[in-house]
TORNU-693097 format. One record per residue: x, y, z of N, C-alpha, C in turn. Coordinates in steps of 0.2 Angstrom, whole numbers, padded with zeros to 4 digits, always signed. Each point is the difference from the previous one (the first is absolute). Example, Ala and Ser with C-alpha at 12.3 -4.5 7.8 and 13.67 -1.06 7.14 Angstrom:
<sites>
+0066-0028+0039-0004+0006+0000+0004+0006+0000-0002+0005-0004+0004+0006+0001-0004+0005+0003
</sites>
This chain:
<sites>
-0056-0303+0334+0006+0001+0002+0000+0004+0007+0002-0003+0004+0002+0004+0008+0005+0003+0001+0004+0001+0006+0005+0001+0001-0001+0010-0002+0005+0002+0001-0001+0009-0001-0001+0004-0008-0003+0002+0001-0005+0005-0006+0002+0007+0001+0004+0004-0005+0001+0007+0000-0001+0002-0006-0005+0005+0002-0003+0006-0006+0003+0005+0000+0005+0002-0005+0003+0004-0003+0008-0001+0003+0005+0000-0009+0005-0002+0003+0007+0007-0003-0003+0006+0004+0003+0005+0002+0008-0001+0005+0003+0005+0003+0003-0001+0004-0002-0003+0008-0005+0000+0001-0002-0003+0005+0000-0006+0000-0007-0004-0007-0001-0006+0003+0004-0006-0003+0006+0003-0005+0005-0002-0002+0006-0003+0006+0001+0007+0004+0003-0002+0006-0003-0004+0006-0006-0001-0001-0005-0002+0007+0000-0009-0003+0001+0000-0005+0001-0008-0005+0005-0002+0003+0007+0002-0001+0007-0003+0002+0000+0001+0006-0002+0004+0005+0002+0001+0006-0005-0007+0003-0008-0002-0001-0002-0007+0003+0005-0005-0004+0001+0001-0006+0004-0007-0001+0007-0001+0006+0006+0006+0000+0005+0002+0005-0001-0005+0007-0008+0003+0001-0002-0003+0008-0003-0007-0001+0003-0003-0004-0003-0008-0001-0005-0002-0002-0006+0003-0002-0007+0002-0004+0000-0006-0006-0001-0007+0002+0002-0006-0006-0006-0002-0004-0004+0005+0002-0007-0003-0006-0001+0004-0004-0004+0000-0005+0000+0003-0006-0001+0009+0003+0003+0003-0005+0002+0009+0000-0002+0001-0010-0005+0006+0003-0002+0000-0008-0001+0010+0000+0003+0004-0004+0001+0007-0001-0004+0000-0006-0005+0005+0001-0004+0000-0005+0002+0008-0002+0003+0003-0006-0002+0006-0004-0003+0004-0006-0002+0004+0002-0007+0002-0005+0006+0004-0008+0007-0001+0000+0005+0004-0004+0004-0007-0003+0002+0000-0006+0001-0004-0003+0008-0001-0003+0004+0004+0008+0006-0001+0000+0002-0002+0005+0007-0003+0001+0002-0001+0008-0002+0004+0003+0001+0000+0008-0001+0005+0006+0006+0004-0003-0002+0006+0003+0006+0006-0001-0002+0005+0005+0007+0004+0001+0000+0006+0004-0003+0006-0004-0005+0003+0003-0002+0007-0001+0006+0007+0000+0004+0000+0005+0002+0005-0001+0007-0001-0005+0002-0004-0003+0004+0002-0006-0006+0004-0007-0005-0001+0002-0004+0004-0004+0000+0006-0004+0003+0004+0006-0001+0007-0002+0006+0003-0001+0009-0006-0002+0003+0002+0000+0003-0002-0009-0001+0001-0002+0000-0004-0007+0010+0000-0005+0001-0006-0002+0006+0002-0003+0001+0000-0007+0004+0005-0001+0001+0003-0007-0008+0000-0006-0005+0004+0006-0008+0001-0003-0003-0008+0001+0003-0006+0002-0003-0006+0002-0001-0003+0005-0009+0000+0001-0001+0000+0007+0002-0008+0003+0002+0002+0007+0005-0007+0003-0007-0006+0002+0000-0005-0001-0003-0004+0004+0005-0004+0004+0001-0002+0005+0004-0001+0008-0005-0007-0001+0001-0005-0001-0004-0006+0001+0002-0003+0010-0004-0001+0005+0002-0002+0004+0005-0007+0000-0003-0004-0005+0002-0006-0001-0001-0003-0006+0003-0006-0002-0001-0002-0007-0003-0004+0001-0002-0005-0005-0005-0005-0001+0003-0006+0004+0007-0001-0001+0002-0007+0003+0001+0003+0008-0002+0004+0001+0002+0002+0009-0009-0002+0000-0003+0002-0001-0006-0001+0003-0001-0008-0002+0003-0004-0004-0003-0007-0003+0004-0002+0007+0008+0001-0001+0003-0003+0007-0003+0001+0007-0003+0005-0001-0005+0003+0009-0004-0005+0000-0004-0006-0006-0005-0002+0003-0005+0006-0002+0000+0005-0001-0006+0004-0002-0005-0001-0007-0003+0000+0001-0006-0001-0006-0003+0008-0004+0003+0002-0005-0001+0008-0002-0005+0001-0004-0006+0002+0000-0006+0000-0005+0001+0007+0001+0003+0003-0007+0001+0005-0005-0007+0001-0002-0001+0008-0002-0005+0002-0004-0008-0002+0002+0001-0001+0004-0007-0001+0003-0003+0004+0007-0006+0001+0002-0001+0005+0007-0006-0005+0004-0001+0002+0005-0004-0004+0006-0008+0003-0004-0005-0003-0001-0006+0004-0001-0006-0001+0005+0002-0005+0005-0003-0003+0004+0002-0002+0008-0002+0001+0006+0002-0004+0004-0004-0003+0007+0001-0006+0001-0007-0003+0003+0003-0002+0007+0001+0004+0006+0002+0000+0006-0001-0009+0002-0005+0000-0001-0006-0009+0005+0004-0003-0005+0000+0001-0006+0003-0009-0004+0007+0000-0001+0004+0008+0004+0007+0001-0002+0003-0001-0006-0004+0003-0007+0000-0001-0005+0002+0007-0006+0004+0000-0005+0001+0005-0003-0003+0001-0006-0004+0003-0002-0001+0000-0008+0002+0003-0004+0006-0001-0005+0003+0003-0003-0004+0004-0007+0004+0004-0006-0004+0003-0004-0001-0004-0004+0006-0008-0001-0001-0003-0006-0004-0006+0001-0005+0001+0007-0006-0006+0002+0005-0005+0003+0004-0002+0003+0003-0003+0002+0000+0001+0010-0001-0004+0002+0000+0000+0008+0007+0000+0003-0001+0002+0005+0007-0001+0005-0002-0002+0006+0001-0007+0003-0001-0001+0008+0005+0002+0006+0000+0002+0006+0006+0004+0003-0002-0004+0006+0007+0000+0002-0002-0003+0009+0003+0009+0002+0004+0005-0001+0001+0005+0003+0001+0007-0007-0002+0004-0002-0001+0004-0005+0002+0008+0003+0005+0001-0007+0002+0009+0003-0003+0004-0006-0003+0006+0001-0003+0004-0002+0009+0005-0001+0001-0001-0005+0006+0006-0002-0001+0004-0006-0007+0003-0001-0002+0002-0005+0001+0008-0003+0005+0003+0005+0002+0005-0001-0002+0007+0002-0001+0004-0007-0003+0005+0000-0001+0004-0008-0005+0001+0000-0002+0005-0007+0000+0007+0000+0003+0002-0008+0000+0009+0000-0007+0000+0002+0001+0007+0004-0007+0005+0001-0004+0003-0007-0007+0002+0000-0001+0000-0008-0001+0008+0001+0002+0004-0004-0003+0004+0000-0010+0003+0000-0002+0003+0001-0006+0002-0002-0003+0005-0004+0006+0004-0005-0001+0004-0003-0004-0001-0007-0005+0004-0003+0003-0001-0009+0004-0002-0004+0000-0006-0003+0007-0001-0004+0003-0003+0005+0002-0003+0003+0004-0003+0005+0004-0006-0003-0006-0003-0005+0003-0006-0004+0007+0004-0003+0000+0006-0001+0008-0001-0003+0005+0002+0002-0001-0003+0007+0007+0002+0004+0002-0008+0001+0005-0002+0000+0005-0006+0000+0001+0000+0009-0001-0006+0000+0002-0002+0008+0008-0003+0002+0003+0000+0007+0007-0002-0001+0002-0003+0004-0003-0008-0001+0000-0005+0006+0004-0009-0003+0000+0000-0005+0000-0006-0002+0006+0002-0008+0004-0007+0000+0005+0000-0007-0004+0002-0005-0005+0000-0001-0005+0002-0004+0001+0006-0002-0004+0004+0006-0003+0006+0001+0010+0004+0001+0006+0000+0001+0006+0002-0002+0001+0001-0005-0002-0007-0005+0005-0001-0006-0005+0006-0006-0007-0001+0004-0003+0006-0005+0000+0005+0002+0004+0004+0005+0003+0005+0001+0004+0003-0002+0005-0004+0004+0005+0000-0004+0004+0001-0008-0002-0006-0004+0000+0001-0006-0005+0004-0005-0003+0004+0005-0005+0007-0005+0005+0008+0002+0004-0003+0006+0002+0008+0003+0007+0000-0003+0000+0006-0007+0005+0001-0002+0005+0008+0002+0003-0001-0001+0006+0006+0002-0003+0008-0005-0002+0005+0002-0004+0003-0001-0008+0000+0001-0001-0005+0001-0008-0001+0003-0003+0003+0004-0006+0001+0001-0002+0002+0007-0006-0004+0004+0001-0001+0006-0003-0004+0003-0004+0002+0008-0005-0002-0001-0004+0004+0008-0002-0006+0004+0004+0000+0006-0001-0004+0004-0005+0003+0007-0003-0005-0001-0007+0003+0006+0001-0005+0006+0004+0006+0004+0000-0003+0008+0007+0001+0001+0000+0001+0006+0004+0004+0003+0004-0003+0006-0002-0005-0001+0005-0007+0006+0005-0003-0003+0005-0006+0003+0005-0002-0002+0003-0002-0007-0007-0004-0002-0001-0003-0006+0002+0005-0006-0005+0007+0003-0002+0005-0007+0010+0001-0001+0001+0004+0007+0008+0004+0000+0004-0004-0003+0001-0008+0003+0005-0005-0002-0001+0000-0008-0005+0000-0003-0003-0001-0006+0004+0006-0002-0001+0005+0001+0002+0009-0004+0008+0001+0000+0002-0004+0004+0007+0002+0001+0002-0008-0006-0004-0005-0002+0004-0002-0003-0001+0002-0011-0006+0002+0001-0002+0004-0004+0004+0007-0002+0000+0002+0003+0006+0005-0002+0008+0002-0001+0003-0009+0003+0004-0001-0003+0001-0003-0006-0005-0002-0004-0003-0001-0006-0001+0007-0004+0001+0004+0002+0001+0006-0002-0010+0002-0003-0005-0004+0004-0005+0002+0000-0003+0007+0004-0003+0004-0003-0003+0004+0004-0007-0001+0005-0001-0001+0007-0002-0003+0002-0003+0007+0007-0008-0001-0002-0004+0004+0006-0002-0003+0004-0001+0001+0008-0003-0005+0002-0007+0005+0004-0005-0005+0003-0006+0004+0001-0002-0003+0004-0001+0005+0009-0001-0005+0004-0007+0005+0004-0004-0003+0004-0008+0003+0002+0005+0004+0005+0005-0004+0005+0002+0005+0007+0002+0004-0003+0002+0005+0006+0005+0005-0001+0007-0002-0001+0003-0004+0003+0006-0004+0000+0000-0006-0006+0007-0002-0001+0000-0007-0003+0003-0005+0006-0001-0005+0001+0005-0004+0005-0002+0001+0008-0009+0001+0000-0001+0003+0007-0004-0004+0005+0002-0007-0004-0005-0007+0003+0005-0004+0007+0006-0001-0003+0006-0004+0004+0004+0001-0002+0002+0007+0000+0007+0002-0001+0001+0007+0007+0004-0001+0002+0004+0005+0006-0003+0007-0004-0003+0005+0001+0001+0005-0003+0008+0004-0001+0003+0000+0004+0006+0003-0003+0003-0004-0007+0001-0007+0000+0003-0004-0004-0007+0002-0009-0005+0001+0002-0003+0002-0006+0000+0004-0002+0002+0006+0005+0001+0007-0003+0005-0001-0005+0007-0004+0003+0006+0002-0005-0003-0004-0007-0002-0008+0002-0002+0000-0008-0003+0001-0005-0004+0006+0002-0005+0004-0002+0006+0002-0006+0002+0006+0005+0004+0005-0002+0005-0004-0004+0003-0008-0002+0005-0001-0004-0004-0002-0005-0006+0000+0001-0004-0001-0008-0002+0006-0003-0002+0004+0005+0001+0006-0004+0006+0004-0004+0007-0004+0003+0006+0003-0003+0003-0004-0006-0005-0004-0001+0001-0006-0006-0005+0002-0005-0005+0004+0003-0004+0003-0008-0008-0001+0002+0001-0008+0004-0008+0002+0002-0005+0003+0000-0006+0000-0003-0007+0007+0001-0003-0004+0005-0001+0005+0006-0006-0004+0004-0007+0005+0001-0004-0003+0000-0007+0004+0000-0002-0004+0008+0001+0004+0004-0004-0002+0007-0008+0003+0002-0001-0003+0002-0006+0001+0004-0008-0002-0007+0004-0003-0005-0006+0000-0006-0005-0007+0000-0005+0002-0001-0003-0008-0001-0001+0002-0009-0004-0006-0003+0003-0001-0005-0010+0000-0001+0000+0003-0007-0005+0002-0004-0002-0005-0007+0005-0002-0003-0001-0004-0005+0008+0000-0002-0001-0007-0003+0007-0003-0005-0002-0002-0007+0003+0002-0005-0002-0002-0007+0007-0004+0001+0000+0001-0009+0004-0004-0003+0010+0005-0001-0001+0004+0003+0005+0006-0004-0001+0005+0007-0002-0002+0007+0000+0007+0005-0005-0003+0005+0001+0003+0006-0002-0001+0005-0003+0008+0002-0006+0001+0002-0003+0004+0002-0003+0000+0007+0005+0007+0001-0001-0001+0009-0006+0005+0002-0002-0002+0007-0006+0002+0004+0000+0010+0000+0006+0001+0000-0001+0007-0001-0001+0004-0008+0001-0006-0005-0002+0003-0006+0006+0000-0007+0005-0001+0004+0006+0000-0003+0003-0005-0004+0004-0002-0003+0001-0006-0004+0008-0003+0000+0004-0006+0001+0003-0001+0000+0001-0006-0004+0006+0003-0007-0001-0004-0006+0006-0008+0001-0005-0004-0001+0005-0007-0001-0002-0005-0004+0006-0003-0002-0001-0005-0006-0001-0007+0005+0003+0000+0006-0002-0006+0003-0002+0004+0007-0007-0005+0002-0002+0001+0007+0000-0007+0005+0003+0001+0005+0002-0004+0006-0004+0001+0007-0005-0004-0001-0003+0000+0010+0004-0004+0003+0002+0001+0005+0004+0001+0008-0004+0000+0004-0006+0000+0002-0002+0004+0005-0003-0006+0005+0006-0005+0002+0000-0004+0005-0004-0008-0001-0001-0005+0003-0003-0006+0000-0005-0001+0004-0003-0006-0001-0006-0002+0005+0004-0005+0001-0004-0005+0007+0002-0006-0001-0003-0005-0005+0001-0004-0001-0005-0007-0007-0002-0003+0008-0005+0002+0002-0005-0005+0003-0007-0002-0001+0000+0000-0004-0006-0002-0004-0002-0008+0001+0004-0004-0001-0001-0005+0002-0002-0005+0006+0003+0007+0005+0001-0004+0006-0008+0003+0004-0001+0008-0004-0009+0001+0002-0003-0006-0002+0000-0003-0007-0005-0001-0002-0001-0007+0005+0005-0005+0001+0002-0005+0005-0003+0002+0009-0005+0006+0001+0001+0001+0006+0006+0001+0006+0007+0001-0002+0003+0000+0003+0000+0010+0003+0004-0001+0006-0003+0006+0002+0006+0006-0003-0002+0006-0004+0004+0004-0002+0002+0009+0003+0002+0004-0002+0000+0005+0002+0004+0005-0005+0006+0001+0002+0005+0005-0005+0004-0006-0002-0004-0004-0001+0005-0007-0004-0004-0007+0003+0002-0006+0000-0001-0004+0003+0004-0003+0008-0006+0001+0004+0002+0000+0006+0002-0008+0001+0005+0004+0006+0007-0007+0003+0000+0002+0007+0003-0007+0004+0003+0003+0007+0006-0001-0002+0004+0001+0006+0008+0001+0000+0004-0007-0003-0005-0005-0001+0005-0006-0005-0002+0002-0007-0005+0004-0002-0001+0001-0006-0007-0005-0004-0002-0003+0005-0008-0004+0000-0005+0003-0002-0004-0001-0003-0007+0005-0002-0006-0003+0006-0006+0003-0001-0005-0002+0003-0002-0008+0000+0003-0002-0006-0001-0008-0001+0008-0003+0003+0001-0006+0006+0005-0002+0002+0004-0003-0007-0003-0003-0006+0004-0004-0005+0002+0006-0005-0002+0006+0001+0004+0005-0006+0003+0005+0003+0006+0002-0002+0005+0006+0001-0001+0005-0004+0004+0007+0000+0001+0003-0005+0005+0004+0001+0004+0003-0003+0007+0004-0001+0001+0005-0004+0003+0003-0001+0003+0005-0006-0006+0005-0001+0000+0006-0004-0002+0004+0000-0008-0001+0002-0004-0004+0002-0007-0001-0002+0000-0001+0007+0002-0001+0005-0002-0002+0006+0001+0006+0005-0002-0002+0004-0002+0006+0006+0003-0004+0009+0006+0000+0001+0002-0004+0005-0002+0006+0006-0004-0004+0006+0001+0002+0006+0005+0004+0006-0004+0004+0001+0007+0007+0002+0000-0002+0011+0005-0001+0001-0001+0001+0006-0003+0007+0004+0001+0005-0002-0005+0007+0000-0008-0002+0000-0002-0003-0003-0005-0003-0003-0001+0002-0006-0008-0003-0005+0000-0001-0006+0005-0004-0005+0001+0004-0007+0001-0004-0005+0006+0003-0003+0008+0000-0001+0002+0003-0005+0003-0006-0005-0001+0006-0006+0003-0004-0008+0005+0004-0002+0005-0004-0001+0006+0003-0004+0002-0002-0006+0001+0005-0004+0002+0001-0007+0006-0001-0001+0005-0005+0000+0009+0000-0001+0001-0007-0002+0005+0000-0005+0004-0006-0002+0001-0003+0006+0004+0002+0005+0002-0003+0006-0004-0005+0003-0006+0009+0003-0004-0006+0003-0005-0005-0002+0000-0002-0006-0004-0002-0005+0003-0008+0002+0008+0000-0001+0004-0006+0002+0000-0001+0007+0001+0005+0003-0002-0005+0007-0006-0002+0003-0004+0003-0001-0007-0003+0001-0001-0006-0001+0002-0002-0008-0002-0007-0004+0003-0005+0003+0008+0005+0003+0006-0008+0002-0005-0001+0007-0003+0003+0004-0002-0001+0006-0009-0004+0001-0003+0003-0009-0006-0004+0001+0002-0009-0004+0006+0002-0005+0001-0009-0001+0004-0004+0006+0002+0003+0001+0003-0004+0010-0006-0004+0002-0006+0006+0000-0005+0002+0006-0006-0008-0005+0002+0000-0004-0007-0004-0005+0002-0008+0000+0009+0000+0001+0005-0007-0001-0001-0001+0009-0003+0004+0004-0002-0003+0006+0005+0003+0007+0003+0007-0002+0003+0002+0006-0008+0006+0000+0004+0003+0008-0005+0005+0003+0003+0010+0001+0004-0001-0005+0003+0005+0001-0001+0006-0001+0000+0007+0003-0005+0006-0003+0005+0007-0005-0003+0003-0003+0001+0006-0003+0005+0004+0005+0005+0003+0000+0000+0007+0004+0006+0001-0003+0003+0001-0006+0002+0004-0004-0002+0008+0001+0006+0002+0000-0001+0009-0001-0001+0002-0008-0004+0004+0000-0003+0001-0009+0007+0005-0001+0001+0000-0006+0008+0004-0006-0002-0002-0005+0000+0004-0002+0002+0003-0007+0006+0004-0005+0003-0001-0006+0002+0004-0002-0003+0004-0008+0005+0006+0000-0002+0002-0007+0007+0004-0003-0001-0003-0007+0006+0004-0002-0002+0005-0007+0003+0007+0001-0002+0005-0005+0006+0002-0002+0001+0003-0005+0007+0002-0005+0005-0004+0004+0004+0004+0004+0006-0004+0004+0001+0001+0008-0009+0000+0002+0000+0001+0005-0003-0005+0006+0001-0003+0003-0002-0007+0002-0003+0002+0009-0008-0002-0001-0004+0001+0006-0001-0008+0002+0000+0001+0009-0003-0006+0003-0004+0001+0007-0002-0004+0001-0007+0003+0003-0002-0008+0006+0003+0001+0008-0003-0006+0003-0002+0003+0006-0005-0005+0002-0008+0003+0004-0003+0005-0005-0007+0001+0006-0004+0003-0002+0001+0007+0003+0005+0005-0005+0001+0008+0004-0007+0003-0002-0002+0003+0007-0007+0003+0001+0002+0009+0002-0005+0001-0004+0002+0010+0002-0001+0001+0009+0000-0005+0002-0003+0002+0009+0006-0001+0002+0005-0004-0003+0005-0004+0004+0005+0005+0000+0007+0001+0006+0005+0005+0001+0003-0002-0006+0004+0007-0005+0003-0003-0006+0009+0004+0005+0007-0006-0005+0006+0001+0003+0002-0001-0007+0004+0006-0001+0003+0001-0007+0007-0002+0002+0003-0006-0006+0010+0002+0001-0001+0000-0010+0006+0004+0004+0004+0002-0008+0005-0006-0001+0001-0004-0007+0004-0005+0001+0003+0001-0007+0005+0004-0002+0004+0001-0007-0005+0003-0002+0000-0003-0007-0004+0006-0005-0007-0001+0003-0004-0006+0002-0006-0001+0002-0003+0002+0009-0006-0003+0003-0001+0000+0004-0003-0004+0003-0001-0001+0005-0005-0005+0004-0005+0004+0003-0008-0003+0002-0006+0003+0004+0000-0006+0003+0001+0003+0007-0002-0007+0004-0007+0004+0004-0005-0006+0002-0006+0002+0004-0001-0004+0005-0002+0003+0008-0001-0001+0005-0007+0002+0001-0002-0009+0004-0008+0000+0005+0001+0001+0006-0002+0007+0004+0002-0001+0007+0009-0003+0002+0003+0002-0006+0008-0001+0003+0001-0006-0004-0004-0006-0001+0004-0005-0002-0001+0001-0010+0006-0002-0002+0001+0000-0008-0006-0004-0002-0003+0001-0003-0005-0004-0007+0000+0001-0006+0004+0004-0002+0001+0000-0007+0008+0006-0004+0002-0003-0004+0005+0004-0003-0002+0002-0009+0004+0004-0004+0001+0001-0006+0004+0004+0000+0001-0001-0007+0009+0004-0003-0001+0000-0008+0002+0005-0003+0002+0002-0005+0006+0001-0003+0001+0000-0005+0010+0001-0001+0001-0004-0006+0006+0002-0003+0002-0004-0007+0001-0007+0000-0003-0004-0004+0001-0005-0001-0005-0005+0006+0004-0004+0003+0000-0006+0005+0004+0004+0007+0003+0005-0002+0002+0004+0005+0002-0002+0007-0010-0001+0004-0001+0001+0005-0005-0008+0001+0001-0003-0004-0002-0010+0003+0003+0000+0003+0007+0000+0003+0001-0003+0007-0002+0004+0007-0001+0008-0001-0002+0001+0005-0008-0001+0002-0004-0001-0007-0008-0001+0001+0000-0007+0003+0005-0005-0002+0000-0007+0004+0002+0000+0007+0003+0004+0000+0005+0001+0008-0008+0004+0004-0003+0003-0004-0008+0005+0004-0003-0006+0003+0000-0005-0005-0006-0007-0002+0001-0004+0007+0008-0002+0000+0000-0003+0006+0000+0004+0009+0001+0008-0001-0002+0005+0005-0009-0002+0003-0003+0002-0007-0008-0002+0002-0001-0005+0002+0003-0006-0001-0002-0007+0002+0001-0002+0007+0004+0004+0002+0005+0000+0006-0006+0004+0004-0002+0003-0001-0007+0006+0006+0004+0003+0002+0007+0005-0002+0003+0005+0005-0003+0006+0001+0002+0001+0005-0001+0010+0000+0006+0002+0001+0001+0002-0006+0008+0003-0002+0000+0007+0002+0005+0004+0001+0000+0007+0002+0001+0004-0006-0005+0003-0001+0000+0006-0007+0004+0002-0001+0005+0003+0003+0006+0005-0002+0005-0008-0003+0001-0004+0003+0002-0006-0004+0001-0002-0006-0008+0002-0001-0001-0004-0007+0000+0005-0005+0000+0005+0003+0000+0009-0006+0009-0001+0001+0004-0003+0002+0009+0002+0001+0002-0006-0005+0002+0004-0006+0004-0006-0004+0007-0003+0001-0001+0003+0004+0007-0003+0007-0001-0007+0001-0004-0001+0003-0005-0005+0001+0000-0005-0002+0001-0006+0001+0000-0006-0004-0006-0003+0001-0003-0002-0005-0008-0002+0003+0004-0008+0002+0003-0002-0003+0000-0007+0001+0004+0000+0006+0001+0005+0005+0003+0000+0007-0007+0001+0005-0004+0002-0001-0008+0002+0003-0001-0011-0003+0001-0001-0005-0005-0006+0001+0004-0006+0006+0007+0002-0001+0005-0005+0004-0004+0003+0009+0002+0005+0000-0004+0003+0007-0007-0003+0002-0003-0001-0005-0007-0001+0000-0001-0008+0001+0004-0001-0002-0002-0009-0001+0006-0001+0008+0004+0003+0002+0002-0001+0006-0006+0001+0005-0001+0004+0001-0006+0002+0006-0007-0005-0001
</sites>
């Protein structure tokens, strides 16, 4: 079988599928997943209704039959042979490619403590539904890691009326790619929700009933949760000789070191105009990358240059996050109703915004930032700190000039 071959059928290579078919890509299109349910969205994950966790299927069976897609459920790549453009699946079955994407994603980080095995991981409908349906209203739960995942997790654990500690090595929780003011307040609304946070602990051992922190201390829980980030799945693409780094390395169309294989979504390492390699972790860009590598594999030449965003939602407070905000960069705060904006300037020109505030609040103005940065302006600070200010009057000014 020729024609396009994608290994792993996450939000990526599920959209990197339709979007070559879209571009006219008329020979065979085959999605290989190691999960033995439709493609589905991760982030309904950690949002669960009435204690039932969501599965979001991207598409049904007869949308992929109609695409002309070919879906091999339940199966993983165990093999991949660059020179014979060849795939070896786990169930002994070959795959031949004329063009192959790597959309293999990302794996929890493992811990390296004592006892580790009994901590639950929170990446897959799997690994939710067995959280989920172990964490009862009175329970208690210690979630390890202090990033988006752990907080998103805590906050909805504790509207579950679970008691929930989280333990993180920084001093801070939320101090990887979160604005520091916008983490502070989150901090502070998990602490006014009941959260315990042990900062700055590494972790000594986890039994079965407690987590036992580096200072000596014990932190009693009936369920344990690692959080504590992903790798990329590049295992594959080393073992193929393909060139790697902090993921599987790409240029700006999304190409690997081999001209017949791509890669997209969480695993890939796209090319920085600054120079080297960055990888991005987001629903978002997980889909654009794919729509832009199956274009790029159905035979256009098109490159990467999406602005990275993110959002996060905790109790009823809704963060969003585009570009990359750097502690180097000038920060310009507006107050915008109950919430705020952080906008951030390189030498004057905008690169990046974030906003905090209830609900969805503040998406039209992080959208309104989106198309400001895509524009390269150098806006005037007092401007953009003035809720006076219509940003969408700065972008009409800016797309005039």
């Amino acid at each position: 079988m020729d024609g396009i071959v994608i290994i792993g059928a996450g939000e990526a290579g599920t959209r990197a599928a339709f979007a070559a078919r879209e571009a006219g890509f008329a020979d065979a299109v085959t999605l290989v997943g190691s999960e033995p349910h439709l493609p589905y969205e991760r982030p309904p994950l950690s949002k669960p209704l009435e204690g039932t966790v969501q599965m979001k299927a991207i598409c049904g069976a007869e949308v992929l039959e109609a695409a002309g897609i070919d879906y091999l459920r339940g199966v993983s790549a165990a093999g991949l042979d660059t020179g014979l453009r060849s795939v070896t699946l786990s169930d002994g079955r070959s795959l031949h490619y004329e063009k192959l994407l790597l959309a293999t994603g990302a794996r929890p980080r493992q811990l390296g403590c004592p006892g580790a095995h009994h901590a639950l991981d929170f990446r897959t409908y799997a690994d939710a539904t067995a959280i989920f349906s172990r964490a009862q209203a009175g329970g208690r739960v210690a979630i390890i890691g202090g990033g988006l995942i752990g907080m998103e997790l805590a906050a909805v654990l504790r509207a579950k009326g679970a008691a929930v500690s989280i333990i993180e090595v920084a001093p801070k929780p939320l101090g990887r790619v979160i604005p520091p003011r916008f983490a502070a307040k989150l901090h502070a609304r998990h602490v006014e929700e009941g959260v315990q946070f042990h900062l700055g602990q590494g972790i000594a051992e986890i039994t079965p009933g407690s987590v036992l922190l580096a200072d000596g201390s014990q932190v009693r829980a009936d369920i344990v949760v690692a959080a504590i980030g992903v790798l990329p799945d590049m295992a594959l693409a080393e073992a193929a000789g393909l060139a790697t780094g902090n993921g599987i390395l790409t240029d700006v169309s999304l190409r690997t070191s081999d001209p017949h294989v791509f890669a997209a979504g969480d695993c890939a390492a796209i090319s920085h105009a600054g120079g080297g390699h960055i990888r991005f972790e987001s629903w978002r860009n997980a889909r654009s990358q794919a729509e832009t590598a199956g274009r790029n594999m159905a035979g256009a030449n098109e490159t990467f240059a999406a602005a990275p965003w993110f959002w996060s939602d905790q109790y009823d407070l809704g963060l969003q996050v585009a570009g990359l905000p750097l502690p180097s960069y000038q920060s310009v705060v507006r107050s915008v109703g109950e919430g705020e904006l952080e906008f951030f300037l390189d030498n004057g020109c905008l690169v990046a915004a974030a906003g905090l505030g209830p609900g969805n609040s503040l998406a039209k103005d992080i959208k309104l930032a989106e198309m400001l940065i895509a524009a390269g302006i150098n806006p005037d600070p007092e401007a953009l700190e003035d809720p006076g200010v219509n940003l969408k009057s700065l972008l009409k000014s800016a797309r005039a000039a």
